[in-house]
LUMVEXDREN-776094 format. One record per residue (C-alpha): x, y, z. Coordinates in steps of 0.1 Angstrom, whole numbers, padded with zeros to 4 digits, always signed. Example, Ala and Ser with C-alpha at 12.3 -4.5 7.8 and 13.67 -1.06 7.14 Angstrom:
# LUMVEXDREN-776094
+0123-0045+0078+0137-0011+0071
***
This chain:
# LUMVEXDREN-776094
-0215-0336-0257-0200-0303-0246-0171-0307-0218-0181-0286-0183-0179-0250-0183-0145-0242-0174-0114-0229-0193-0089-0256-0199-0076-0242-0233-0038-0247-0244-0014-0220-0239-0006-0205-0271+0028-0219-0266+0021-0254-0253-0001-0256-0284+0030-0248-0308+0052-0273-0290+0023-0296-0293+0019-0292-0331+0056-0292-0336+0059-0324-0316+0030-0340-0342+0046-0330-0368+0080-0347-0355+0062-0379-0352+0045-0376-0387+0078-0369-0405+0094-0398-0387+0066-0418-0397+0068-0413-0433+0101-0412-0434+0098-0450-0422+0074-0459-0447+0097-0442-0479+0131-0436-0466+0163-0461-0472+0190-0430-0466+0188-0390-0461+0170-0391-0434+0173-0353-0429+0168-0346-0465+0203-0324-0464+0202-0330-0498+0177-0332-0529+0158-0364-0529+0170-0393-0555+0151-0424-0562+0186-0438-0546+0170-0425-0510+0138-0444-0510+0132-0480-0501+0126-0503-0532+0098-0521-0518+0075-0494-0501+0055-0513-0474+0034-0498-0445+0001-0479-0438+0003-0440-0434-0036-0438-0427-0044-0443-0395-0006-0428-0382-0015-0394-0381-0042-0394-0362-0024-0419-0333+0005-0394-0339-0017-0369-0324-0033-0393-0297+0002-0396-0285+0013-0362-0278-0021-0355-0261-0013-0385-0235+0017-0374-0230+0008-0339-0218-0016-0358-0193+0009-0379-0180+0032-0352-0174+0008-0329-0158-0011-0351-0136+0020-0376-0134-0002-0405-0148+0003-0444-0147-0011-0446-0187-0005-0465-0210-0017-0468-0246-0030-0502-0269-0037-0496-0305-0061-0511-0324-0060-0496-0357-0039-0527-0370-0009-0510-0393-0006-0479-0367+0034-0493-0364+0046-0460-0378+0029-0439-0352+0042-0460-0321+0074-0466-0332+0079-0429-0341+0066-0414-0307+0088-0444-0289+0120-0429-0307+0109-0397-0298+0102-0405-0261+0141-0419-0260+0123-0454-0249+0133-0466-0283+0171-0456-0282+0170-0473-0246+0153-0506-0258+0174-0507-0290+0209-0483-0287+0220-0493-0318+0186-0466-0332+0201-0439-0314+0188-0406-0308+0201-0388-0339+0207-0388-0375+0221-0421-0377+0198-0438-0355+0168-0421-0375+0188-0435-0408+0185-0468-0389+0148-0466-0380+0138-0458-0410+0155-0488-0428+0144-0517-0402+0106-0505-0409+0091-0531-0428+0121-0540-0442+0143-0579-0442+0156-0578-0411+0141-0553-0397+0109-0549-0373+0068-0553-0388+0046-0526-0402+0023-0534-0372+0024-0528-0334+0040-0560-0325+0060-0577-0295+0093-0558-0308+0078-0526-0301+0087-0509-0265+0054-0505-0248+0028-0527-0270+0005-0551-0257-0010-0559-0280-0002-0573-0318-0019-0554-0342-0018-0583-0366-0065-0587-0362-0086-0562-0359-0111-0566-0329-0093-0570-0295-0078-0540-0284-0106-0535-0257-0105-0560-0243-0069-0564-0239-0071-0530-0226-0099-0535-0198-0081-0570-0191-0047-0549-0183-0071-0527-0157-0081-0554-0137-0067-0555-0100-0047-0526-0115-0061-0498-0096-0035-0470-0104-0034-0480-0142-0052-0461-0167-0052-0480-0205-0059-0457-0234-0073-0476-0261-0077-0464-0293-0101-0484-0317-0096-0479-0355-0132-0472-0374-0127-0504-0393-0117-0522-0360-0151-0510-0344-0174-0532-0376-0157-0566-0356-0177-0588-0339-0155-0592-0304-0151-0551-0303-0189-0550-0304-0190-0571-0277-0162-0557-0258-0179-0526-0252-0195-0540-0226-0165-0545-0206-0175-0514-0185-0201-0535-0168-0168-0560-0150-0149-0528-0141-0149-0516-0103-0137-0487-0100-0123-0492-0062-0100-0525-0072-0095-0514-0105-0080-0489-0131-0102-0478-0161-0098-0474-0197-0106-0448-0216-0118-0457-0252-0105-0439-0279-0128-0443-0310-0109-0429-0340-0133-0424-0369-0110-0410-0400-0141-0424-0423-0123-0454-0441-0108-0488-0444-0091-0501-0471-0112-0490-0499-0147-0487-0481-0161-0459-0460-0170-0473-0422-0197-0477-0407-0198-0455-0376-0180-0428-0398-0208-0423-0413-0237-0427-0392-0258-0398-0381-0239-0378-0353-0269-0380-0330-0269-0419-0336-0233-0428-0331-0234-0409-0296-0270-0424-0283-0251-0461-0297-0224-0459-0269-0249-0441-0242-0265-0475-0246-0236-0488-0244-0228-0470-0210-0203-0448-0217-0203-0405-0216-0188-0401-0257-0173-0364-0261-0167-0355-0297-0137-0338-0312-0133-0333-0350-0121-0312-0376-0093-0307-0403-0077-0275-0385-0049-0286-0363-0050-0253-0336-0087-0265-0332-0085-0298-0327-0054-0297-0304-0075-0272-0285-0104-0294-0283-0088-0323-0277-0071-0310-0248-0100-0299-0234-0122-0331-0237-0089-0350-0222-0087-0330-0191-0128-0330-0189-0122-0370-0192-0097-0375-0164-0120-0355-0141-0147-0372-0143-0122-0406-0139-0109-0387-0111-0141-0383-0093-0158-0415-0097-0127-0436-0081-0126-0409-0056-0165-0417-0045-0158-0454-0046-0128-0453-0032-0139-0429+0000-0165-0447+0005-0186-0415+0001-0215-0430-0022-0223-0469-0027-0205-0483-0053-0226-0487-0091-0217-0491-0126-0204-0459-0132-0210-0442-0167-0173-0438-0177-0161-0411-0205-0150-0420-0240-0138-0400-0266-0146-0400-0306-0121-0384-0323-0129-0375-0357-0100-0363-0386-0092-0364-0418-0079-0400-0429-0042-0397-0443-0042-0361-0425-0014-0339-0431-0010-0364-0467-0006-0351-0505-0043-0338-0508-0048-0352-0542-0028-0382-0563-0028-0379-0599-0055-0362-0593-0073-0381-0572-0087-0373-0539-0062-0389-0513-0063-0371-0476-0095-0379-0460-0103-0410-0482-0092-0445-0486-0063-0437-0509-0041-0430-0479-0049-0458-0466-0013-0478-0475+0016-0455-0494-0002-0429-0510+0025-0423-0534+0039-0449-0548+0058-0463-0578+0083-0434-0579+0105-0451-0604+0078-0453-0631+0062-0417-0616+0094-0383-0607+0063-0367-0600+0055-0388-0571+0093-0386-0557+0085-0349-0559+0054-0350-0543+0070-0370-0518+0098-0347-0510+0074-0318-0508+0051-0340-0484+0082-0349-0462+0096-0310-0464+0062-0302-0454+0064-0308-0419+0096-0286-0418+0125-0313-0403+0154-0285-0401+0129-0271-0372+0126-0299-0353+0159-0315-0351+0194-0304-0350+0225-0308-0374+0228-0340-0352+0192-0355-0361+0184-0352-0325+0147-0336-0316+0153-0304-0302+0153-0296-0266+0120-0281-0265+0103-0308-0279+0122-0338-0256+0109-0316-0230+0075-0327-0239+0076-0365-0231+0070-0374-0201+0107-0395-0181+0114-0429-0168+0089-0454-0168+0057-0428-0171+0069-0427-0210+0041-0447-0222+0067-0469-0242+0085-0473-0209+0053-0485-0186+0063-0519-0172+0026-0528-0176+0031-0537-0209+0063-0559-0203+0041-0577-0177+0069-0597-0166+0086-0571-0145+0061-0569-0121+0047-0607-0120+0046-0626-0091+0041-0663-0083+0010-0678-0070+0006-0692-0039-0003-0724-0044-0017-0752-0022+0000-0781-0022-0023-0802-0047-0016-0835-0035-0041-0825-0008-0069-0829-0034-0062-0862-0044-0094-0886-0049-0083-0918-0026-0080-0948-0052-0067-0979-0036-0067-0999-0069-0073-0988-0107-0116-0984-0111-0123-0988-0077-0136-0953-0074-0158-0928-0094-0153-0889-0095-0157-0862-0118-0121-0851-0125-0131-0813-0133-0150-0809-0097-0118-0822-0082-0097-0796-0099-0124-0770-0092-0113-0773-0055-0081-0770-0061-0088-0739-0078-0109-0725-0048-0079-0726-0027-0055-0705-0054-0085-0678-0051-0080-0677-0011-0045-0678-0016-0040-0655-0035-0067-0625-0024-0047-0599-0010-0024-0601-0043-0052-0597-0065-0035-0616-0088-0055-0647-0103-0089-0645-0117-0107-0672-0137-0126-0665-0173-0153-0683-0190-0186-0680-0211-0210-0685-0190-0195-0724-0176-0175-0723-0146-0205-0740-0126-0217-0760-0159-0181-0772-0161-0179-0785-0122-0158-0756-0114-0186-0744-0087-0164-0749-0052-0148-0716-0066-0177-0697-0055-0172-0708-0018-0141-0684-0022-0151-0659-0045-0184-0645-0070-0190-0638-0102-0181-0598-0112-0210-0580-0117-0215-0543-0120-0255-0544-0127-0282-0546-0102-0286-0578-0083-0316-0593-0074-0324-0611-0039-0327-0645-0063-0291-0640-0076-0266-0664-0070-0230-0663-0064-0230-0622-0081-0210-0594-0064-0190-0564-0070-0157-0575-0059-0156-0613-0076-0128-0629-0096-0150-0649-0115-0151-0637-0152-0179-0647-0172-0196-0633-0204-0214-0651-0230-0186-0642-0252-0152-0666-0257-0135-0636-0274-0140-0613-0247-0132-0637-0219-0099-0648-0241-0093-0612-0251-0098-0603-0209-0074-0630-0200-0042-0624-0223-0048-0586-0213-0044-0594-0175-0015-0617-0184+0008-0597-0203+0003-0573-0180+0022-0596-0150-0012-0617-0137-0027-0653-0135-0053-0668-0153-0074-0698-0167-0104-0702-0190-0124-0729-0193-0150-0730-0218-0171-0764-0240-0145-0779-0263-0165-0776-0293-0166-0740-0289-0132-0728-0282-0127-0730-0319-0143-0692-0317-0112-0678-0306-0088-0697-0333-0074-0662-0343-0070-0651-0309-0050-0681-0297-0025-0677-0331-0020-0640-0322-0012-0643-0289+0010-0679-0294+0031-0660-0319+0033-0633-0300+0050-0652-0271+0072-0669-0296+0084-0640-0308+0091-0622-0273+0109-0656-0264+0134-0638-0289+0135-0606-0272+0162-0603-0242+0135-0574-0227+0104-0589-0231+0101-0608-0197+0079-0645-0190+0048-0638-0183+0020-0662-0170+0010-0695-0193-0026-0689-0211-0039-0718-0196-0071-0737-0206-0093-0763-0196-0117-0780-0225-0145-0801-0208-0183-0809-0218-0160-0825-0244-0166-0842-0280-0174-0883-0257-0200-0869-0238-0223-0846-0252-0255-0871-0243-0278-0839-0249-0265-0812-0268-0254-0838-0298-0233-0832-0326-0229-0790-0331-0209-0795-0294-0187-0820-0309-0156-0812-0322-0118-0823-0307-0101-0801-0336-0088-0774-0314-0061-0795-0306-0051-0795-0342-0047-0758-0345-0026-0755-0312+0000-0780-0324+0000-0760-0357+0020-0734-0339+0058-0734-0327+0068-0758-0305+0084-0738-0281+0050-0724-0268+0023-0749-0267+0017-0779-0247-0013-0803-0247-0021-0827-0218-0050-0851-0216-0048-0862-0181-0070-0898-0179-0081-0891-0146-0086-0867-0112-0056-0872-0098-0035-0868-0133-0058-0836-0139-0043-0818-0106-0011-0829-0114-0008-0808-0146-0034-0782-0135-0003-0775-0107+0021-0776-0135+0004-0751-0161+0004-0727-0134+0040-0722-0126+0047-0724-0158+0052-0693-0182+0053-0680-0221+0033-0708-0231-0002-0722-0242-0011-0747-0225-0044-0768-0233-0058-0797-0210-0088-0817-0220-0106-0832-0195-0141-0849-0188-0165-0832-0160-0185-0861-0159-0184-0889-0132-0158-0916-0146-0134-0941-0130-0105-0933-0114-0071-0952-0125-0040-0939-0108-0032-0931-0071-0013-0894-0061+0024-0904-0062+0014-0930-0095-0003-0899-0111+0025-0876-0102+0051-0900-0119+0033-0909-0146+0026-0866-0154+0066-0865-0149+0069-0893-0175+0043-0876-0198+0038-0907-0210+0040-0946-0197+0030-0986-0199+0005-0992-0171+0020-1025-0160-0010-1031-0141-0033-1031-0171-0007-1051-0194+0004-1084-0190+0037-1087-0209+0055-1090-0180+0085-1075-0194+0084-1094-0229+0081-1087-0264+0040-1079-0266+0014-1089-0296+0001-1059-0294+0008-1025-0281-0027-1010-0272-0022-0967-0264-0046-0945-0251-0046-0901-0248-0081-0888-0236-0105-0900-0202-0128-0917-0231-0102-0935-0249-0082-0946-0216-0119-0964-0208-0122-0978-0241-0087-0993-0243-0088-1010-0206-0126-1023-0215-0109-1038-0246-0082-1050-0230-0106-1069-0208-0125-1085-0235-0092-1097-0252-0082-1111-0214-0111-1131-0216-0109-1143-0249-0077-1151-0255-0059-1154-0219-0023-1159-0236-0025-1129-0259+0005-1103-0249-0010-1069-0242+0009-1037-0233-0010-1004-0222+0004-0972-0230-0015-0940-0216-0003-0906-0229-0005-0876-0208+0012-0846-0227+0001-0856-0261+0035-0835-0275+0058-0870-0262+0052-0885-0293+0071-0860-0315+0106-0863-0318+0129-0842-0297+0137-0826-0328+0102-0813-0336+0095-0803-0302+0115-0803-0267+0092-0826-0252+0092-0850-0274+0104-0890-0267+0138-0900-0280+0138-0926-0311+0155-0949-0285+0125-0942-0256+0095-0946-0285+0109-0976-0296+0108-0994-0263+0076-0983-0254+0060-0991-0285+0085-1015-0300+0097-1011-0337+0079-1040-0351+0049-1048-0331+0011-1037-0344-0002-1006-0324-0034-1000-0318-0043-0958-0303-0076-0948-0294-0072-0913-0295-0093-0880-0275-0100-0862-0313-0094-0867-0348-0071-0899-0358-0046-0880-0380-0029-0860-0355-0013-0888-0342+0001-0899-0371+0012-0863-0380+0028-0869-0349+0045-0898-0353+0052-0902-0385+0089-0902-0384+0087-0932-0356+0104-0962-0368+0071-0984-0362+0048-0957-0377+0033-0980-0405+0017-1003-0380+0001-0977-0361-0037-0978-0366-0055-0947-0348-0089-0949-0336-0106-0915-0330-0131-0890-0338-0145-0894-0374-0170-0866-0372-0200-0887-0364-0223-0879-0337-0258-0868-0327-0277-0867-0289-0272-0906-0279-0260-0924-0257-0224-0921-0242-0219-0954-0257-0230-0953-0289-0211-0922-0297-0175-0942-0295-0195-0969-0314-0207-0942-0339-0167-0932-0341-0151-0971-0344-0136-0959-0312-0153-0986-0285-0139-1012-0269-0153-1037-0294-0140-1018-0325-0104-1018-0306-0105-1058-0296-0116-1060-0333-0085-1042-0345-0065-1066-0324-0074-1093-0338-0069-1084-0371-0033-1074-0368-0020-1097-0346-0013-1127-0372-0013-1157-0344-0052-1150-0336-0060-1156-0375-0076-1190-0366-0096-1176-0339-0105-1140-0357-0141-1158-0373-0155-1166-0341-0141-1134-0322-0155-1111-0344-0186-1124-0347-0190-1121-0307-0179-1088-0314-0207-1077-0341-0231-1096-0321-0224-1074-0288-0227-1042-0314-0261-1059-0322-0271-1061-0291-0259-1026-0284-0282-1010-0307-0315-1025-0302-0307-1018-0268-0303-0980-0267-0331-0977-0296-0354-0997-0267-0342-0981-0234-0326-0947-0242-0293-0956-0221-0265-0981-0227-0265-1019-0218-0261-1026-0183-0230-1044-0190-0212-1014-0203-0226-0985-0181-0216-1012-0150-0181-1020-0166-0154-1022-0143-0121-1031-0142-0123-1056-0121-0128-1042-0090-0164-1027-0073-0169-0991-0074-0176-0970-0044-0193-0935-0045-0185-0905-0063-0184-0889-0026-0158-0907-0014-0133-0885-0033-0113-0863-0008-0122-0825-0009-0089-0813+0000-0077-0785+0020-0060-0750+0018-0029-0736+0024-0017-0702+0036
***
């Protein structure tokens, strides 16, 4: 599509400062990829000069080279809140270049000063021991977003927009990041955006024809095609291509300004109030050039610019090949260096005069050191919500309905800051989350019908049937200073694996970096969990998630498993005045008994871990047995065993041990939570059996503890991987997890009950028996176990308090 009729052509002069800036950046980019020492080539080049591992990706770095300069003429003549995320994964080169450039760099890191020794210095940390990655990554003034997977750069982008009204997020999406599955769904970000709360993005699809050794996909499509595919997908696409620099610079600038007025004009009629608000078609730009541009042409003959040879180091193994370290000196000599810095290294005058000052420098934008400008919630005071238990069982709520008022109350709270939103695919109301809607909707840009339920312009409620766009939405709005959560079926969080390892190591690795500020915990809740999936059956039951989480640093993820309401708003408060971690709670939605009181519940949160005195009855002694339980499943299971053993053998010594953040059970040395050797050992004694039913699969906890000193006679009951649509029941029993299994496991490691173990356990296989036939007759579980209580009569779900609001 053609830009308006109006003259917006570059000044012959602009467009030679332009070009010369470009070429700045490209030079500095190769030089980072080849150069170990003269970094002004003041001398011929010797192999001595170039790096003896040559690691990086020059492909994609011209072309965000030229992205960059083009921003910055925007920002500096319309004096634009912009910054920029780049997807094209190895575009480090290009960032890191136009951040040195800018001075951001020098500011950040003053030891890569703005000259010939700080260039010397650049160009030896790149990719290099010691040094800084190949990729846009937390290290890199003015990133949001790691460039280590392709797919997420739009999302991150249009979750750093949110509530941001002044903010406008380039994004640029690689050709080979646009054949992802989440950037095909991220597209349709545009339909959340309001343009009267919100900034925009404007998409940047950069189609230089290739990936690693492949042509893409929308590179190659018919013209006609590619533009009608992001029509549907709602967006205005203007088209700027070529090989000749003075045209595309021309061009480019042109489409840019044509962009921001038509960004211009559609806040201005939703913000005036001078047309209703709709989903506006927002502009988009497809820029297509040469990949490697500006490269050697040809490689031993071999065509390299504008085909996947540039994709790495097009020239490589100079100490085999003088005709590369030629080629290479007559590739870097190409850009001419002695006109664009001085005797000093430093980029001439007329070229710093380019970049825009302060913190418009788009490596300078506090958005993306979201820190700076976060500010704390206002929360209610929790303890408000508790659910009124006056002895352990004696009443029944659903723990995630309780916390979903809670949650309510943070949306009121915090309204005029704009500051909290929640995410999910499609669950909140599913996952008992639905008092939210008494203080907020569900975004939606689209038409809404008079049928519609809980929709509006203005909500905080994000949902899409996608986890890698809500996840991708969320770590966008809180790196860039906000508040979020995400709740979504445990069994399906495993689709964002990748996402949750890029963004955990990127807070471990800003935990190392004095300027990188906290920002907001990604906090999630996992309900409709692996215990109770009565319908759906076994393709929505898997625990593992936990597994990958505690695969990653210490320092940055935390896992709770709060047994009940009251223990759920407990750490629900906690996660959300905490910062730089992950934190992942697992809780049931469905009606269940409640064990602990408030101030118990808060104490036993602070503990992290505890005996429940009034479920053992050791009374201070050595036990027989030390039964544990993490999860609201196995915390049933274990007191429902406990009660059978009571009644079986009254002088059997029982102690109850219920774990709320599961990382207690590490040693302090493997993670800062973690129990002492000392603590462990007086919980679960050093020589006593143990027997842990367990939320997901059994071998965690003994990865866990296996350093304990009583470690060889733990026995862990958990998940197994067998399931199907049954009955609550019979999916512990399918697991070994129930209460009979566990009094089963007692009695065959505590030696004293040897005598009494025949009879025992054949009451036990009897009541298994009977359990099956049962369900197999009926469809639900015996009376005797849906009606299990410890001891005490239960009173109705609605007798849990609803809380109030603060502020």
């Amino acid at each position: 599509m053609e830009p308006k009729n109006h003259d917006l052509r570059l000044s012959a002069e602009l467009l030679e400062r332009m070009n010369a800036y470009w070429r700045a950046a490209n030079y500095l980019s190769v030089g980072q990829i080849y150069l170990l020492d003269n970094a002004l080539l003041k001398e011929p080049l010797k192999l001595e000069h170039v790096k003896p591992r040559l690691l990086g990706h020059w492909g994609t770095t011209p072309g965000l080279n030229f992205i960059y300069v083009h921003l910055n003429r925007l920002i500096k003549a319309h004096d634009l809140n912009m910054m920029m995320v780049c997807g094209p994964g190895h575009g480090g080169p290009a960032i890191l270049a136009n951040s040195w450039l800018e001075g951001t760099y020098s500011d950040y890191y003053p030891s890569i000063s703005q000259d010939k020794d700080g260039m010397k210095a650049l160009f030896k940390q790149f990719s290099f021991p010691g040094g800084v990655p190949s990729h846009v990554a937390p290290e890199t003034p003015g990133s949001l977003h790691e460039g280590g997977e392709l797919g997420y750069a739009l999302t991150h982008a249009y979750g750093a927009v949110f509530d941001n009204p002044d903010l406008i997020a380039c994004c640029v999406v690689g050709d080979g990041e646009a054949e992802t599955g989440p950037m095909a769904t991220a597209w349709h970000s545009n339909k959340f955006l309001n343009p009267k709360r919100d900034g925009v993005v404007l998409p940047i699809l950069h189609l230089n024809g290739y990936k690693i050794a492949n042509p893409t996909i929308l590179a190659r499509i018919d013209e006609d095609e590619l533009i009608q595919l992001f029509a549907g997908y709602g967006y205005r696409a203007y088209l700027v291509e070529g090989h000749d620099p003075e045209i595309v610079h021309t061009r480019m600038a042109s489409v840019l300004d044509q962009c921001l007025d038509e960004i211009a004009a559609i806040q201005q009629q939703a913000r005036t109030g001078e047309l209703p608000i709709s989903r506006p078609i927002w502009p988009m730009v497809i820029l297509r050039t040469p990949k490697g541009w500006t490269g050697p042409s040809s490689v031993d003959g071999k065509k390299t610019e504008g085909f996947w040879r540039s994709h790495q180091v097009p020239l490589a193994n100079l100490a085999e090949n003088p005709e590369h370290l030629e080629g290479l000196e007559r590739w870097l000599k190409s850009y001419r260096p002695d006109e664009l810095f001085d005797e000093q290294g430093r980029p001439l005058p007329e070229l710093l005069d380019l970049a825009p000052s302060g913190q418009r420098r788009i490596g300078d934008n506090p958005h993306a050191n979201g820190g700076l400008l976060l500010r704390d919630l206002r929360l209610p005071d929790y303890r408000c919500y508790a659910v009124d238990v006056p002895a352990p069982g004696a009443v029944v709520a659903e723990a995630t309905r309780v916390m979903g008022r809670l949650l309510r109350d943070v949306l009121r709270n915090n309204q005029e800051q704009g500051n909290f939103r929640i995410f999910g695919p499609d669950e909140t109301a599913s996952n008992r989350w639905d008092d939210v809607f008494d203080a907020t909707s569900r975004v939606w840009m689209e038409k809404i019908l008079p049928e519609d339920t809980n929709l509006s312009q203005d909500g905080r409620v994000m949902e899409i049937l996608s986890e890698h766009t809500c996840q991708g939405w969320l770590e966008g709005y809180l790196l860039t200073g906000r508040h979020g959560f995400f709740s979504c079926y445990e069994a399906f969080i495993h689709i964002v694996d990748s996402m949750f390892n890029q963004h955990a190591k990127w807070l471990k690795t800003c935990n190392r970096i004095p300027w990188r500020r906290p920002v907001a915990s990604l906090n999630y809740l996992l309900t409709s969990h692996v215990w109770r999936q009565d319908h759906n059956g076994f393709s929505h039951q898997d625990p593992g998630f936990i597994d990958h989480v505690v695969n990653k640093k210490a320092e940055v993820i935390r896992v709770y498993l709060p047994p009940d309401a009251n223990t759920l708003l407990v750490v629900t408060d906690h996660v959300l005045r905490s910062r730089n971690y992950v934190n992942v709670i697992v809780a049931g939605k469905q009606p269940a008994a409640q064990w602990l009181n408030m101030d118990a519940a808060i104490k036993h949160c602070e503990a992290g871990i505890g005996v429940w005195e009034w479920a053992s009855n050791d009374c201070g002694c050595e036990p027989d047995v030390v039964m544990a339980c993490a999860g609201d499943v196995p915390t049933l299971e274990v007191l429902a065993a406990v009660d059978i053993l009571r009644q079986k053998v009254p002088s059997l010594k029982i102690r109850v041990v219920n774990v709320v953040n599961l990382m207690r059970l590490q040693p302090p040395s493997e993670h800062p939570n973690g129990l002492s050797d000392k603590d462990f050992d007086e919980i679960f004694t050093k020589d006593k059996p143990i027997v842990f039913a367990y939320h997901g699969y059994p071998w965690l906890i003994h990865r866990l503890c296996y350093r304990r000193t009583n470690h060889a006679n733990l026995h862990v009951r958990g998940y197994k991987e067998e399931g199907t649509t049954s009955t609550p029941f019979d999916m512990v029993v399918m697991n070994d997890m129930d209460r009979f299994h566990l009094a089963a496991d007692v009695i065959d490691r505590v030696p004293r009950l040897a005598q009494q173990a025949v009879y025992l356990k054949q009451y036990i296989r009897d009541k298994l028996i009977d359990h099956k036939h049962y369900i197999y007759k009926y469809g639900e579980d015996m009376p005797e176990i849906r009606n299990w209580q410890w001891p005490l009569p239960v009173v109705a779900a609605e007798e849990a308090g609803d809380g109030g609001r603060e502020g």
